[in-house]
C-alpha positions as CSV (number, residue, x, y, z in Angstrom):
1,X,44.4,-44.7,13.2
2,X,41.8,-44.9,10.6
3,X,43.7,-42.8,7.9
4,X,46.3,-45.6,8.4
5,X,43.4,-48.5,7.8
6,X,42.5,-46.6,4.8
7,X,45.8,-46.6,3.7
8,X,46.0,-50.2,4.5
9,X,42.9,-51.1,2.4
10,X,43.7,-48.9,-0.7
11,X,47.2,-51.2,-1.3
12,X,44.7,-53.9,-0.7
13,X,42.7,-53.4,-3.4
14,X,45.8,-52.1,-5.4
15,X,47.6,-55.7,-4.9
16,X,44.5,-57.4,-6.0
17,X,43.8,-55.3,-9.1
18,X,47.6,-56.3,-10.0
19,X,47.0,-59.8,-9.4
20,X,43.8,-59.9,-12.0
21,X,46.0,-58.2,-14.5
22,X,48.9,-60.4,-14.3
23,X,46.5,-63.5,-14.1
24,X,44.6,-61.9,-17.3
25,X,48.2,-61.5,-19.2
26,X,49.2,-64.7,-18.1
27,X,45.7,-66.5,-19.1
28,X,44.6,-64.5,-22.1
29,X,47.3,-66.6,-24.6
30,X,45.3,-70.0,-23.1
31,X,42.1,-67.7,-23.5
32,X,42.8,-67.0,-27.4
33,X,43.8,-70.8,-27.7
34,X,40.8,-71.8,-26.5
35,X,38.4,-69.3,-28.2
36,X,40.8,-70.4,-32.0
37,X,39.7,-74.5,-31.1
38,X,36.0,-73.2,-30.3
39,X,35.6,-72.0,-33.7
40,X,37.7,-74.3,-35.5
41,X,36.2,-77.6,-34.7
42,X,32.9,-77.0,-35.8
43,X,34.0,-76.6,-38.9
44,X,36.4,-79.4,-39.2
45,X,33.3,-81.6,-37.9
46,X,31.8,-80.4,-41.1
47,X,34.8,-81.1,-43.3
48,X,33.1,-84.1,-44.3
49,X,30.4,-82.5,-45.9
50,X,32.5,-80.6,-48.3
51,X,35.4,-82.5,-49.5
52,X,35.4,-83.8,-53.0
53,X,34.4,-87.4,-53.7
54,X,36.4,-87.3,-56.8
55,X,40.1,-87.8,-57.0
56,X,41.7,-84.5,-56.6
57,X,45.6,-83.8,-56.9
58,X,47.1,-80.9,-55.3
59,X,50.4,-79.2,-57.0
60,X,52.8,-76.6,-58.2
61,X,55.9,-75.2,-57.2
62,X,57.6,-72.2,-55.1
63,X,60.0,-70.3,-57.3
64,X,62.4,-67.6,-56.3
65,X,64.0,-65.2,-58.9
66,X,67.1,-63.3,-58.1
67,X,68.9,-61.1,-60.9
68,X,70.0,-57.7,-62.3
69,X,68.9,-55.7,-65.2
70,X,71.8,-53.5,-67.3
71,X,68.8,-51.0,-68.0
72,X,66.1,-50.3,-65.5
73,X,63.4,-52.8,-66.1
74,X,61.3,-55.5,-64.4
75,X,61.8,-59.4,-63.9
76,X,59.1,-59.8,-66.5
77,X,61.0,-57.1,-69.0
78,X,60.1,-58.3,-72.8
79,X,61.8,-55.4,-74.9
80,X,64.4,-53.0,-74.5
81,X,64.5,-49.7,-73.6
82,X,65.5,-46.7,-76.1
83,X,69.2,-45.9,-76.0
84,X,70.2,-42.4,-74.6
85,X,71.5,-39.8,-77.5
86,X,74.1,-37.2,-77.0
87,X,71.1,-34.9,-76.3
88,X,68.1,-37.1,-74.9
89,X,69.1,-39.6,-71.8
90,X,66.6,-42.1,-71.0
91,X,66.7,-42.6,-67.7
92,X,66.1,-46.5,-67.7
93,X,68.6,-46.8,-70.0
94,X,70.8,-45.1,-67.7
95,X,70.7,-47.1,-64.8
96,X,70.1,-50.7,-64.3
97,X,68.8,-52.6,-61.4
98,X,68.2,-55.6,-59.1
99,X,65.1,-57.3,-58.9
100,X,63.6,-60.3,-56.9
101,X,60.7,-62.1,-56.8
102,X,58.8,-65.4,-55.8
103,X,55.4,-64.1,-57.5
104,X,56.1,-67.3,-60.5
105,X,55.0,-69.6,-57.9
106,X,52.2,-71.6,-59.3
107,X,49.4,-73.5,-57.6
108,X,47.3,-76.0,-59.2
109,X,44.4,-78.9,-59.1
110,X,43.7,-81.7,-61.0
111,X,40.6,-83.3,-60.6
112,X,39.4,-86.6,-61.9
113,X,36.0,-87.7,-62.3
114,X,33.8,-90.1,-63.3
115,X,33.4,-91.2,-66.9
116,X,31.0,-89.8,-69.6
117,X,30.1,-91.3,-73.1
118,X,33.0,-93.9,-73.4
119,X,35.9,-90.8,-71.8
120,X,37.8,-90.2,-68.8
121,X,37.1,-86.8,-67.2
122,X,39.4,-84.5,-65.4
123,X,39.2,-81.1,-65.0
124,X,43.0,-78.2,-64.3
125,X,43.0,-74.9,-62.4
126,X,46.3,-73.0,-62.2
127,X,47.6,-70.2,-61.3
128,X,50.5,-67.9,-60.2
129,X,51.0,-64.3,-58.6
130,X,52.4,-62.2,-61.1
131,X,48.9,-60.3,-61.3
132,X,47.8,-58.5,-64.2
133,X,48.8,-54.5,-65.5
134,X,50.1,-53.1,-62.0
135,X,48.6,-55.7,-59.9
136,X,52.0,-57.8,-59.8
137,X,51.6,-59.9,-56.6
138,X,48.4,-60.7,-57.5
139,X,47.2,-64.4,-57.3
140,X,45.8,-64.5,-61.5
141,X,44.2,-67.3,-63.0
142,X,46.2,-69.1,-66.0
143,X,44.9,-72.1,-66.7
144,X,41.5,-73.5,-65.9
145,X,40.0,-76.3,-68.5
146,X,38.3,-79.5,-68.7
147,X,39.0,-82.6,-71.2
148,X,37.4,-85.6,-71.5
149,X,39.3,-88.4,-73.3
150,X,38.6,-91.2,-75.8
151,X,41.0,-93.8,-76.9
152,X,41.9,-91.8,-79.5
153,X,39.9,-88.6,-79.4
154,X,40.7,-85.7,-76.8
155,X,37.9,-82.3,-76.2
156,X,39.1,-79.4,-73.9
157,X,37.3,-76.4,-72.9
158,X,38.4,-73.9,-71.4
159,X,41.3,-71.5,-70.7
160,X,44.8,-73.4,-70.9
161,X,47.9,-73.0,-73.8
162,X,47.4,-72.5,-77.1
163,X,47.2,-75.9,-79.0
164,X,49.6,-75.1,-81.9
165,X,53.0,-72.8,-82.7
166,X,54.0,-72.7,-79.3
167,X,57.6,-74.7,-78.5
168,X,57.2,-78.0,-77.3
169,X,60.1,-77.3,-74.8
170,X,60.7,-74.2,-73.8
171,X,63.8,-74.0,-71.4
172,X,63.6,-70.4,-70.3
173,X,63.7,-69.1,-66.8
174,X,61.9,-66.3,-66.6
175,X,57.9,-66.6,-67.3
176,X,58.0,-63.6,-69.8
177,X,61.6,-64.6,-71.6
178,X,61.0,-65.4,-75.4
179,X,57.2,-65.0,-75.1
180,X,57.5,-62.6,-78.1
181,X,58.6,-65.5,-79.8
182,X,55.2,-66.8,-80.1
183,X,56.2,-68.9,-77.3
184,X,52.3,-69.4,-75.6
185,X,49.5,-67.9,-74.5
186,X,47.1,-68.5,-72.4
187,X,43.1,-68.0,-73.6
188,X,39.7,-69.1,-73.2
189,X,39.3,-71.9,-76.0
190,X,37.7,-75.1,-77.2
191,X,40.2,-77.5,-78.5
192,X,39.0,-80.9,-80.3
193,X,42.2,-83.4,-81.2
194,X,41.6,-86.7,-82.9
195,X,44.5,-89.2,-84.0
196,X,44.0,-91.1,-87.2
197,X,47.2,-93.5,-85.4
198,X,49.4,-93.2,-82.9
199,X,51.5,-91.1,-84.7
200,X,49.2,-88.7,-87.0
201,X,46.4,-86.5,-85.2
202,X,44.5,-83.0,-86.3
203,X,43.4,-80.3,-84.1
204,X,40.5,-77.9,-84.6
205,X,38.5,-75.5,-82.5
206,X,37.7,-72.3,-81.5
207,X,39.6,-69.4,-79.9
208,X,39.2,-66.2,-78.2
209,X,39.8,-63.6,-80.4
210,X,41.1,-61.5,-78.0
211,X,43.4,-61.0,-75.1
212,X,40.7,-62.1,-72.1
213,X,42.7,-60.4,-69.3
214,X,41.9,-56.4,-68.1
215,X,39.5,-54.5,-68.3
216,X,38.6,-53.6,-71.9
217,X,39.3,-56.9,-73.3
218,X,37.0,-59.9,-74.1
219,X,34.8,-56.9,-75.6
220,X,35.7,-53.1,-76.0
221,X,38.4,-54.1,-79.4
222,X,37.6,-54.7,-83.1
223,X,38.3,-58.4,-82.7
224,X,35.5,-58.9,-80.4
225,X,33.6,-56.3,-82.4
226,X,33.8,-58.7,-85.6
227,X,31.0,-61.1,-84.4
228,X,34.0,-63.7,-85.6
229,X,35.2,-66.1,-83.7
230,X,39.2,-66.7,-83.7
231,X,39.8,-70.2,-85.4
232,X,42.8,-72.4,-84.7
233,X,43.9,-75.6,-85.9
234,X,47.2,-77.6,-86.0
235,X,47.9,-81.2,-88.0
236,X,50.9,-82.6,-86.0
237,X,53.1,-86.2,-86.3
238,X,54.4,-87.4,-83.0
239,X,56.8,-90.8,-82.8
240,X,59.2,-92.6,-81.1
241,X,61.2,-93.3,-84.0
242,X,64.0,-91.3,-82.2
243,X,63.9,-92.0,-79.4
244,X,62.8,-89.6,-76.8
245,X,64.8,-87.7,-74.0
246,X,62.1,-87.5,-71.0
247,X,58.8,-86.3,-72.2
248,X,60.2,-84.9,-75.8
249,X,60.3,-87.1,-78.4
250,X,60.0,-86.6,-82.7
251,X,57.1,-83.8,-82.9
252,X,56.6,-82.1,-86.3
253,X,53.3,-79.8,-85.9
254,X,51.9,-77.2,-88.6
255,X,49.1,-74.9,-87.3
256,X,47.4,-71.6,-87.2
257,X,44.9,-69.3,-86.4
258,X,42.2,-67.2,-88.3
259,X,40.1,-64.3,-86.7
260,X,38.5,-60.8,-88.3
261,X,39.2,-57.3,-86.8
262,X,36.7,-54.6,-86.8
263,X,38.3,-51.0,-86.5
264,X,35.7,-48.2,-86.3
265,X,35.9,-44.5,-86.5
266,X,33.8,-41.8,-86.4
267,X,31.9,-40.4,-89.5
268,X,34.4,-38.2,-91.1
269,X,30.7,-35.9,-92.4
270,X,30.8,-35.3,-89.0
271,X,27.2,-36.8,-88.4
272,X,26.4,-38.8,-85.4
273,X,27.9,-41.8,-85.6
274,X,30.5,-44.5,-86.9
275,X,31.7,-46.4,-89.4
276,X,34.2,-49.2,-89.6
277,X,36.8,-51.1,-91.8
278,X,37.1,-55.1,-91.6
279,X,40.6,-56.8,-92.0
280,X,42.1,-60.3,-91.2
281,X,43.8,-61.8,-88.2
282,X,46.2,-64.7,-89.0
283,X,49.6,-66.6,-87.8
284,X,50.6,-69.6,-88.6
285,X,53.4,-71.9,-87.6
286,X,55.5,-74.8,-88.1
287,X,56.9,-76.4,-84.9
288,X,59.7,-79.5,-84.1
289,X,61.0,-81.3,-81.5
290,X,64.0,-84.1,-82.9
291,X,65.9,-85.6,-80.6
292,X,69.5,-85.5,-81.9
293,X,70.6,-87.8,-79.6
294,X,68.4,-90.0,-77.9
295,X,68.7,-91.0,-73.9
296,X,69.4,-94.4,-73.1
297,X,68.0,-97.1,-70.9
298,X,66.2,-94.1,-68.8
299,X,69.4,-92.2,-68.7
300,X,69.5,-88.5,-70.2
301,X,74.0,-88.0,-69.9
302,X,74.6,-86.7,-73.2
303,X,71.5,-86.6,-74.5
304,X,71.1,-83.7,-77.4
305,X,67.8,-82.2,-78.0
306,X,66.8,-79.4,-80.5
307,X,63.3,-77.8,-81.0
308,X,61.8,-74.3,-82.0
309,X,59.2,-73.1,-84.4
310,X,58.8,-71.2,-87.4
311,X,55.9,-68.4,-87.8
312,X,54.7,-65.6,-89.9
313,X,51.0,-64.1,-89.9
314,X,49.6,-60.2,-89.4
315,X,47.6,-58.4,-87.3
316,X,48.6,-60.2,-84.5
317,X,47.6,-57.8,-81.4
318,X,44.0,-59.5,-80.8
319,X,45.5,-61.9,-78.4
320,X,48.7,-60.6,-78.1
321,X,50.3,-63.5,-79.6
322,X,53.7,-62.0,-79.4
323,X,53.7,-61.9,-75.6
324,X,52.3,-58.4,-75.1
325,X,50.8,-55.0,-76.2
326,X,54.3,-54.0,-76.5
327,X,55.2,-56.3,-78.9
328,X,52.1,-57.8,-80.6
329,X,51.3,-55.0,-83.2
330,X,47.9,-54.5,-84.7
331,X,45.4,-52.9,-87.0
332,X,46.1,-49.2,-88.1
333,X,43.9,-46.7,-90.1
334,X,45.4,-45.1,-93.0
335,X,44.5,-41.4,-93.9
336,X,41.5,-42.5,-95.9
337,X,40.0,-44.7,-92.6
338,X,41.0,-48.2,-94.7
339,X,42.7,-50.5,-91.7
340,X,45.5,-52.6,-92.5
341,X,48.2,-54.4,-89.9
342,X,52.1,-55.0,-90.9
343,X,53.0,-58.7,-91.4
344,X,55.7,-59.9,-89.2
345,X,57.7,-63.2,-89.1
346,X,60.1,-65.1,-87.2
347,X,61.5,-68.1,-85.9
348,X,62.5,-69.3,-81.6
349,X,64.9,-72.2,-81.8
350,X,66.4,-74.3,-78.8
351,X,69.1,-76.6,-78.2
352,X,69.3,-78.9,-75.2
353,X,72.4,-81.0,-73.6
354,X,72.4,-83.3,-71.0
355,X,75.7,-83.3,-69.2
356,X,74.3,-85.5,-66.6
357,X,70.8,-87.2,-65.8
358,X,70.1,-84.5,-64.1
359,X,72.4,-81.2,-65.2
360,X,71.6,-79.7,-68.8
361,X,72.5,-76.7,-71.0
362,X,70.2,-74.6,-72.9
363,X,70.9,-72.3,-75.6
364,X,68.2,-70.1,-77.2
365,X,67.3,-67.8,-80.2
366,X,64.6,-66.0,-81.3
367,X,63.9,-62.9,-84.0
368,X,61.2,-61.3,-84.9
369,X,60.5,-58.8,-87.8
370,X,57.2,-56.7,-88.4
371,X,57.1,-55.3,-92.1
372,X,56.0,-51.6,-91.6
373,X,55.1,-49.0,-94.6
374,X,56.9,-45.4,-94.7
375,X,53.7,-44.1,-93.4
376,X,53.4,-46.6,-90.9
377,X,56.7,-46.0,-89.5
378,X,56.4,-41.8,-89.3
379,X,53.0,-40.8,-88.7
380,X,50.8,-43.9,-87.6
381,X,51.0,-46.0,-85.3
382,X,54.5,-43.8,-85.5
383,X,58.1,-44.1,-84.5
384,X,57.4,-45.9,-81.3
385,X,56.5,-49.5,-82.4
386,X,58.9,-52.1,-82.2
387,X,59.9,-53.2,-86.0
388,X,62.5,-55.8,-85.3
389,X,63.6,-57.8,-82.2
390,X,66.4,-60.4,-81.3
391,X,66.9,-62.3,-78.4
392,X,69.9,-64.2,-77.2
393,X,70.0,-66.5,-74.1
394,X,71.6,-69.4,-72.2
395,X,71.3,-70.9,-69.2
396,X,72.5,-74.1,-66.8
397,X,69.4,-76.0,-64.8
398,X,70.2,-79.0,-62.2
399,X,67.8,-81.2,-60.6
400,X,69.0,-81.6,-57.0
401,X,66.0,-84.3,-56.3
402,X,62.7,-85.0,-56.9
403,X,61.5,-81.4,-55.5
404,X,64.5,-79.1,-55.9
405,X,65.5,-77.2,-59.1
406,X,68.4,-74.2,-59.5
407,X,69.3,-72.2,-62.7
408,X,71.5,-69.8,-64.3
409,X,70.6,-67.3,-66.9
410,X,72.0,-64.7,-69.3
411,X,70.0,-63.0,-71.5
412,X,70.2,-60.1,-74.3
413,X,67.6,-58.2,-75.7
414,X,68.2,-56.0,-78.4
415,X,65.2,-54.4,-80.3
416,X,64.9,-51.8,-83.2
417,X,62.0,-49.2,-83.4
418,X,60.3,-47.3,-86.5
419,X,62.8,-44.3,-85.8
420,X,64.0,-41.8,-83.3
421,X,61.6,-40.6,-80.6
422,X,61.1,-39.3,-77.3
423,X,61.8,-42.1,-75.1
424,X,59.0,-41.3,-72.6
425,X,58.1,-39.6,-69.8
426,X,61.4,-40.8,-67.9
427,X,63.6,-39.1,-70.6
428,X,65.2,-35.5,-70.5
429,X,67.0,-33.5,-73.2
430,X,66.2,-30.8,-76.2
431,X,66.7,-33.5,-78.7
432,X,65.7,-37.1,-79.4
433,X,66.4,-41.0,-78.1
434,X,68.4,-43.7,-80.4
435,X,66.2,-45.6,-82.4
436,X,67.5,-48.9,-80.7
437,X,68.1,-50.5,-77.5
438,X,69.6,-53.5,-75.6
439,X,69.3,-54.9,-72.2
440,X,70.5,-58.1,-70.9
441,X,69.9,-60.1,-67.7
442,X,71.7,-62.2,-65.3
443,X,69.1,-64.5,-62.8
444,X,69.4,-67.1,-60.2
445,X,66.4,-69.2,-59.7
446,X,65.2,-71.9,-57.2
447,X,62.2,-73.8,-57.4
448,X,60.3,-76.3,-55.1
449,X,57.8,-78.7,-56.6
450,X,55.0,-80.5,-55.1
């Protein structure tokens, strides 16, 4: 009888210790509801205390980037890979690849304050998440300045584009395509515009000399080393006299930039210490917009638009003006420790239809030529710099709406190094890589803006 109550009390306490934990499973999603509200509306309470009393505009887009690479290369690829030889295969040129991506989407804030001295204030932050060196996926600052604005008088400071040689429209898909093309970048400046009329203005200001992303720039190169600060200015003409299609209307700029690069070495004596050689940092650049044919009455259908820029200089890998290390080439030291940088020059050019209001074709061009010595191109910097580059591209873009956007790209790449070489790490053979390649690109992309 009593092992029979005991039995009796142990499925007892057995049915109420399943109960608790069916009623805690049940309950804890209400619980964890519950707790989330507890510590969320303090803090919304508090809201008020922390939102801007200024006029603040939130924007950007989502982008999506589907495609395929004929050699084995990123969505952001900016030069071709070596061709394989009969006895050296490059193994990127050997294969090519998908990619996909939605890192281009951008986020951004403009802010609009009060006025100061006579301007309106406002103050840009932008971004995306392509990163910076391996860090793609990254959330990475791009643009982040403030202007303030007279009736005819405009100051920004900060990090946003470049104020001259950069297109006016650029059309490509891809955030890296044509950006050797002195296409834009992106650096810490101060930018001071002034229009004499409506149509006539002049730019002047100051520029980092260097490339102010990772970790050595902004400091540990001979551009920061010079104690000089880059220089950049621009004298443009902008009408109406054309008519415009959209935004683009007749611009005609010509601008440039001036900086000093201080390469040091060691003491060739071998005492203690180092010496240095001084040398220039310039590009300049003529740049158009001409509206061939004009929209009408708000309409863009068969509108024709053409625009590009001109551009020599030398020394150019401070700020990587030519879209990268890869294709920006710098200072050298010849065998007697004198530095001295090639010259390069080039051209991007553009041409726009409008086959509807809201469906256009773009065709685009670009070349770029670096002017090496025969010691430059054998012993240093050597057979692996890029000499000479061409790029080829066209694409179809269609406004669904307001928000919506799709293209269609092809692209070629075809570059020329100083000579044969190794192709890499990812290369294998007795004997040496072509001293050219080519790569071209197909990509889908969608956008959302906001």
């Amino acid at each position: 009888m009593e092992q029979g109550k005991e039995a009796r009390t142990d499925r007892l306490f057995e049915n109420i210790t399943f109960l608790k934990e069916a009623a805690v499973r049940k309950f804890l999603p209400f619980l964890l509801v519950l707790l989330a509200l507890a510590l969320v509306l303090p803090v919304s309470g508090r809201a008020g205390a922390v939102s801007s009393k200024y006029d603040v505009t939130f924007g950007g887009f989502v982008k999506y980037d589907l495609g395929y690479s004929t050699q084995n290369n990123n969505s952001d690829a900016t030069y071709a890979y070596r061709h394989s030889s009969s006895d050296r295969a490059v193994l990127a040129d050997e294969y090519g690849n998908t990619f996909a991506t939605a890192a281009e989407t951008r986020f951004s804030f403009l802010v609009k304050g009060p006025d100061l001295w006579g301007a309106k204030t406002s103050a840009f932050i932008q971004g995306d998440f392509r990163g910076t060196g391996d860090g793609y996926g990254g959330y990475t600052l791009k643009h982040a300045f403030l202007t303030l604005k007279w009736p005819s008088t405009e100051l920004l400071i900060g990090q946003g584009w470049q104020q001259w040689g950069t297109p006016y429209y650029g059309a490509w898909i891809g955030a890296n395509d044509f950006t050797q093309y002195l296409a834009g970048v992106d650096r810490p400046q101060i930018a001071f515009r002034h229009f004499f009329t409506k149509e006539v203005s002049a730019m002047f200001g100051l520029i980092s000399a260097t490339d102010w992303a990772g970790q050595s720039n902004q400091y540990n190169d001979g551009y920061a080393r010079s104690s000089w600060p880059g220089l950049q200015g621009e004298i443009a003409y902008w009408s109406d006299r054309c008519g415009r299609i959209g935004a683009n209307n007749l611009k005609l700029g010509l601008g440039g930039y001036y900086g000093r690069d201080r390469e040091t070495y060691t003491d060739p004596s071998g005492a203690a210490g180092y010496k240095d050689s001084t040398i220039n940092a310039w590009v300049t650049a003529f740049r158009y917009s001409v509206p061939i044919v004009p929209e009408r009455k708000g309409n863009k259908t068969m509108s024709l638009l053409l625009n590009g820029s001109f551009f020599m200089g030398q020394n150019v890998g401070g700020n990587n003006w030519m879209g990268g290390a890869a294709t920006s080439n710098g200072s050298y030291l010849r065998p007697d420790n004198d530095a001295t940088a090639p010259t390069v020059f080039g051209l991007f050019t553009q041409a726009s239809w409008w086959l509807t209001d809201n469906l256009w074709l773009n065709g685009m061009y670009g070349y770029l030529k670096y002017n090496y010595s025969g010691y430059a191109r054998t012993v240093n910097p050597g057979t692996d710099r890029i000499n000479m580059m061409q790029t080829y591209a066209t694409n179809l873009l269609w406004d669904a709406n307001e928000s919506l956007r799709f293209g269609l790209q092809w692209m070629l790449m075809f570059n020329h190094y100083n000579g044969v070489g190794t192709g890499g790490t990812g290369a294998t053979g007795s004997g040496f890589a072509d001293a050219s390649g080519t790569v071209q690109q197909y990509r889908f992309a969608a956008w959302y803006f906001f």
